[in-house]
DODODREN-966473 format. One record per residue (C-alpha): residue number from 0; x, y negated, z negated. Coordinates in nm, 2 decimals. Layout:
! DODODREN-966473
[atom NUM, [X, Y, Z]]
...
***
This chain:
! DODODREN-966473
[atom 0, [-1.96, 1.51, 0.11]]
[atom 1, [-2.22, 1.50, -0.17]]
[atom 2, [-2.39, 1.20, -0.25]]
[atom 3, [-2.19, 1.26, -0.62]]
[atom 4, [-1.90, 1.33, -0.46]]
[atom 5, [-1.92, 0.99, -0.23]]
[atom 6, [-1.98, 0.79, -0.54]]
[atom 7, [-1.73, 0.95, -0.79]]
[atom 8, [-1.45, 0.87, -0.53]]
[atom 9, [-1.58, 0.47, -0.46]]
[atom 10, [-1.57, 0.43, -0.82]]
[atom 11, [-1.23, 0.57, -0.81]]
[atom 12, [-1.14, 0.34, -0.52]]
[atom 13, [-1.25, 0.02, -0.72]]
[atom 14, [-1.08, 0.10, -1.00]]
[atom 15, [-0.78, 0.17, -0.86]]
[atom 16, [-0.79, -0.17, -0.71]]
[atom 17, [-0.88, -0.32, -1.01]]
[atom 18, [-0.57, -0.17, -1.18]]
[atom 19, [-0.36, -0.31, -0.87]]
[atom 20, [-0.53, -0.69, -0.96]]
[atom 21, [-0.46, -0.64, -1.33]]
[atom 22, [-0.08, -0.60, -1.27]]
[atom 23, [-0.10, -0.89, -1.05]]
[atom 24, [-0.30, -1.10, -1.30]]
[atom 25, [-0.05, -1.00, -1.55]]
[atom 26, [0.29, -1.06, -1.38]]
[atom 27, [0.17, -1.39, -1.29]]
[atom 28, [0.09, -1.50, -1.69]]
[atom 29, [0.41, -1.31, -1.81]]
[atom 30, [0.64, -1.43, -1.58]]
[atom 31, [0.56, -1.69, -1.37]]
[atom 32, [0.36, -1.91, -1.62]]
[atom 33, [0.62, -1.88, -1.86]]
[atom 34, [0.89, -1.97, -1.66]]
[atom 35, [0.68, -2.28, -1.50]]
[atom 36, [0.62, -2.38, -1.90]]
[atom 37, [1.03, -2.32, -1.99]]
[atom 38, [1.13, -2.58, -1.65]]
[atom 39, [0.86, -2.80, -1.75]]
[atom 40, [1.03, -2.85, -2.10]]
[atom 41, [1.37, -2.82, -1.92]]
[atom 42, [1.25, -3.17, -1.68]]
[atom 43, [1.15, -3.34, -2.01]]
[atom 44, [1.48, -3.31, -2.19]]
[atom 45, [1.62, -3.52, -1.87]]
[atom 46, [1.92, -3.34, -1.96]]
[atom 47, [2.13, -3.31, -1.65]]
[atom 48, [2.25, -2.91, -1.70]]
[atom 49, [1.84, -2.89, -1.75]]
[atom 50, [1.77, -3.01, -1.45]]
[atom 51, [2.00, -2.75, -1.27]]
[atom 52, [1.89, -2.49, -1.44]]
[atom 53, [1.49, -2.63, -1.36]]
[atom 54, [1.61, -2.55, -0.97]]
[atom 55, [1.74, -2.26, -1.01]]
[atom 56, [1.35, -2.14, -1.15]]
[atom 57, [1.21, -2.33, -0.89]]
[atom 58, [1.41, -2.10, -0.65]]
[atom 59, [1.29, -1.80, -0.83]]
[atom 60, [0.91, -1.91, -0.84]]
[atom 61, [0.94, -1.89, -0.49]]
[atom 62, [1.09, -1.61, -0.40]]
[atom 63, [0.77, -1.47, -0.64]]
[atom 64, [0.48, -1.59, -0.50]]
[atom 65, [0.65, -1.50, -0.15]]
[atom 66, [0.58, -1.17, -0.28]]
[atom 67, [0.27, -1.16, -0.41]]
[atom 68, [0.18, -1.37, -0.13]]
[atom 69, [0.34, -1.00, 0.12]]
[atom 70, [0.17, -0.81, -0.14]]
[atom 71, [-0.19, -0.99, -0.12]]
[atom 72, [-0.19, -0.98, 0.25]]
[atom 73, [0.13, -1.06, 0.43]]
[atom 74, [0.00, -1.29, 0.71]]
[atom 75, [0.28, -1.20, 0.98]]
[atom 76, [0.18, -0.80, 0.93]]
[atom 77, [-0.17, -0.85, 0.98]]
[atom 78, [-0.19, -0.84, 1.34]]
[atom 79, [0.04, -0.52, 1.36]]
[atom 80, [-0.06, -0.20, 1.21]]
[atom 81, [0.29, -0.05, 1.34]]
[atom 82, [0.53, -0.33, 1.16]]
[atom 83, [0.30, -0.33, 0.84]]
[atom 84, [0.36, 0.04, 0.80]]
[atom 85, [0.74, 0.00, 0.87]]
[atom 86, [0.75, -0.26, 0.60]]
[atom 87, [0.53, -0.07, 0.34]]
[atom 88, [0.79, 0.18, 0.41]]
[atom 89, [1.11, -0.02, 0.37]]
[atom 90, [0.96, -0.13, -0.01]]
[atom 91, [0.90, 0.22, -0.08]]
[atom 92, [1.23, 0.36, 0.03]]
[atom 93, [1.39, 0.02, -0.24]]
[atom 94, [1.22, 0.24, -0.47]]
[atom 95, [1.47, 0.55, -0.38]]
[atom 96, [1.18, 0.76, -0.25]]
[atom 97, [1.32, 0.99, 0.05]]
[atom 98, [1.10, 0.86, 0.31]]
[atom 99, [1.11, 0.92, 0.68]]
[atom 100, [0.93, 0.75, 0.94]]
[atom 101, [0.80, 0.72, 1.32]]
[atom 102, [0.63, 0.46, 1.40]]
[atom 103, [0.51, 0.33, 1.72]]
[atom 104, [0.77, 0.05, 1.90]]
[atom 105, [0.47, -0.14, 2.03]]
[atom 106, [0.22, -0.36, 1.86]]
[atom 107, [-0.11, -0.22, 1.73]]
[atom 108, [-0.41, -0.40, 1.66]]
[atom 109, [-0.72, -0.33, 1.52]]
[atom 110, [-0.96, -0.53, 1.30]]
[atom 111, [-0.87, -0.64, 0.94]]
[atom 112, [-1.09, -0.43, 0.81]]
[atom 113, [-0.94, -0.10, 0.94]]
[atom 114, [-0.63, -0.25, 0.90]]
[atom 115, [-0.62, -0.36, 0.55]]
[atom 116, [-0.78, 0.00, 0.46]]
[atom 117, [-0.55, 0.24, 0.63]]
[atom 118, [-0.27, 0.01, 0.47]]
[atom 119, [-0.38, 0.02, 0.13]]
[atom 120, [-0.48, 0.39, 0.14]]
[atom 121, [-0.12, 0.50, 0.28]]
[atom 122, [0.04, 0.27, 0.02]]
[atom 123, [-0.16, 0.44, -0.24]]
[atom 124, [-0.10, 0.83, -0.12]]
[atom 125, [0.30, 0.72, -0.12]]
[atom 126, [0.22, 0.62, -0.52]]
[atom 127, [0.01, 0.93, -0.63]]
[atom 128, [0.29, 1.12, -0.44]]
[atom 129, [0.55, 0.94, -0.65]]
[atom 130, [0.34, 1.00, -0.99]]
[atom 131, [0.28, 1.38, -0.93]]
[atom 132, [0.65, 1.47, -0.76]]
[atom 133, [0.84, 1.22, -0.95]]
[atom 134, [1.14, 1.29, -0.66]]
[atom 135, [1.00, 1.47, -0.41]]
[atom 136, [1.26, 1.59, -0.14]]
[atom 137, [1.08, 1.45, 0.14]]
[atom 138, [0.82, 1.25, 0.30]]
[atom 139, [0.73, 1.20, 0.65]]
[atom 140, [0.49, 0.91, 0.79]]
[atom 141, [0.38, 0.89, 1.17]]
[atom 142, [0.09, 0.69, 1.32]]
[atom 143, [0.03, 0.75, 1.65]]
[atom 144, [-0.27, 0.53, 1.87]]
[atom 145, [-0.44, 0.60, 2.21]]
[atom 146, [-0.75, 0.53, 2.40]]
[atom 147, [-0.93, 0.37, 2.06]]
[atom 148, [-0.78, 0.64, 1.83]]
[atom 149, [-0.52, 0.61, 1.57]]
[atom 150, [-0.38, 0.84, 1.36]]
[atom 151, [-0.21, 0.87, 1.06]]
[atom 152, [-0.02, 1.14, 0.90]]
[atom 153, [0.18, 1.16, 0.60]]
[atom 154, [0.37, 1.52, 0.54]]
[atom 155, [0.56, 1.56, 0.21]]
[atom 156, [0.84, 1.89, 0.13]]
[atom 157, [0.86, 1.96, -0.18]]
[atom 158, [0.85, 2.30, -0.36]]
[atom 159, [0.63, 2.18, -0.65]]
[atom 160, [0.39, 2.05, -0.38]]
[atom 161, [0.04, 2.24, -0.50]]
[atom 162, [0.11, 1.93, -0.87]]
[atom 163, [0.02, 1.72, -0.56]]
[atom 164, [-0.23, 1.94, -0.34]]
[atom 165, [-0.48, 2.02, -0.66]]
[atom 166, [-0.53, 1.64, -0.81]]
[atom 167, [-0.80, 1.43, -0.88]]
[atom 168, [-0.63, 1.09, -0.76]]
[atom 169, [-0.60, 1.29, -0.41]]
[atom 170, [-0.87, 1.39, -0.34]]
[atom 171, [-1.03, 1.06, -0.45]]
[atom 172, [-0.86, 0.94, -0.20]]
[atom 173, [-0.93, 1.14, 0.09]]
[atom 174, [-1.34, 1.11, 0.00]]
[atom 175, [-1.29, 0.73, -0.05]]
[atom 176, [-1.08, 0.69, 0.29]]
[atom 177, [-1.35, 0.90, 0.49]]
[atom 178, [-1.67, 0.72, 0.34]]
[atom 179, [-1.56, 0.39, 0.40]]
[atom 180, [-1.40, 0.44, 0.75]]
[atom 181, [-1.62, 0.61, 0.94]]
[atom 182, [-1.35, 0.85, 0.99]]
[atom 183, [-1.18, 1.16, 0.95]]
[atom 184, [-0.95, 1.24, 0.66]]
[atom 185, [-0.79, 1.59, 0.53]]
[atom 186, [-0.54, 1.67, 0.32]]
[atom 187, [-0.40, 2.07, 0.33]]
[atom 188, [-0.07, 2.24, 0.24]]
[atom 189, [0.12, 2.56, 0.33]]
[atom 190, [0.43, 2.66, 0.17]]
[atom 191, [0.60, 2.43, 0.04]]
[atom 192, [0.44, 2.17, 0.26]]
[atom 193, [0.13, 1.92, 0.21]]
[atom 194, [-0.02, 1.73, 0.54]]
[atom 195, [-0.24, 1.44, 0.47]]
[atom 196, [-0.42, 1.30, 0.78]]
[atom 197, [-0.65, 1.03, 0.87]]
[atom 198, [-0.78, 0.97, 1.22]]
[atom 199, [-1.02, 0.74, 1.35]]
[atom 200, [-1.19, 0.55, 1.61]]
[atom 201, [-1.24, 0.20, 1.66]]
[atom 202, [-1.66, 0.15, 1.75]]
[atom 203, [-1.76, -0.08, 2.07]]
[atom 204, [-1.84, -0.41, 1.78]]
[atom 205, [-1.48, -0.32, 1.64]]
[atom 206, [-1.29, -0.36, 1.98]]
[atom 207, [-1.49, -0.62, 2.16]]
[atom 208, [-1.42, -0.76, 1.80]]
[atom 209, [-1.01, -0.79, 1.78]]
***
């Protein structure tokens, strides 16, 4: 990877992110803020049918930041690679996008770090898929772990599959996932078939470090 190459796809990386805070930022002031500013005026009235309708927002507040609370950093996925994948799943699939997965039944840890990365980056290959297919007819997701190495694939079917295989937000992607990681990352397609993979091993710091 060129030195051009490496820094076109970090910029890429942090801007993506950035987007992903933005939308956070802005659900929070249209939504949330307003609704906290509506019960506020709701508790002054004293008004008894006000103050029902105050809990009823109260209720939804929560359920909210429950979310963006999962969304920030769930803190009962973050010791298990396996279950946060299944759950990233699960919201996907909310979303009506065909997925298929096979995960492993036991726990897998590995630092926050690689953790939080190969989360984000999966969650963000299932949205560029999403962007470029629109439906596609399939998607397939598999992590696999052994003797320090995990791996991740993700294998979509779909006959308009080279929209996906030539973009820019992909192979961004890919570059980004292998220069921060340490690790190995390749997307290819045959057919009507695109494979994206990421592998990598955890370093001696890493595991004496979990």
């Amino acid at each position: 990877m060129s030195y051009l190459g490496a820094q076109r796809s970090l910029r890429w990386w942090y801007r993506q992110h950035s987007i992903q805070l933005h939308n956070e930022a802005e659900a929070i002031r249209n939504d949330l803020l307003q609704r906290l500013f509506v019960m506020r005026r709701s508790l002054e009235s004293g008004q008894p049918e006000a103050i029902q309708q105050s809990i009823t927002q109260v209720d939804h507040l929560y359920q909210s930041l429950h979310g963006l609370s999962d969304r920030l950093s769930a803190f009962d996925l973050e010791d298990d690679l396996s279950l946060a994948l299944h759950h990233l799943v699960e919201a996907w699939r909310k979303r009506d996008l065909n997925l298929n997965a096979e995960l492993p039944k036991t726990a897998i840890h590995l630092p926050i770090e690689q953790h939080r990365l190969t989360l984000v980056a999966t969650d963000e290959f299932l949205r560029i898929t999403a962007a470029k297919l629109l439906t596609p007819q399939v998607i397939f997701v598999s992590l696999s772990f052994s003797s320090h190495t995990y791996e991740l694939t993700a294998k979509v079917d779909d006959p308009q599959v080279n929209k996906l295989q030539g973009c820019d937000d992909l192979k961004h992607l890919t570059q980004a996932l292998r220069f921060l990681s340490g690790g190995h990352c390749s997307c290819y397609s045959h057919d009507d078939s695109l494979t994206w993979q990421f592998r990598s091993t955890l370093t001696k710091s890493q595991r004496q470090g979990q």
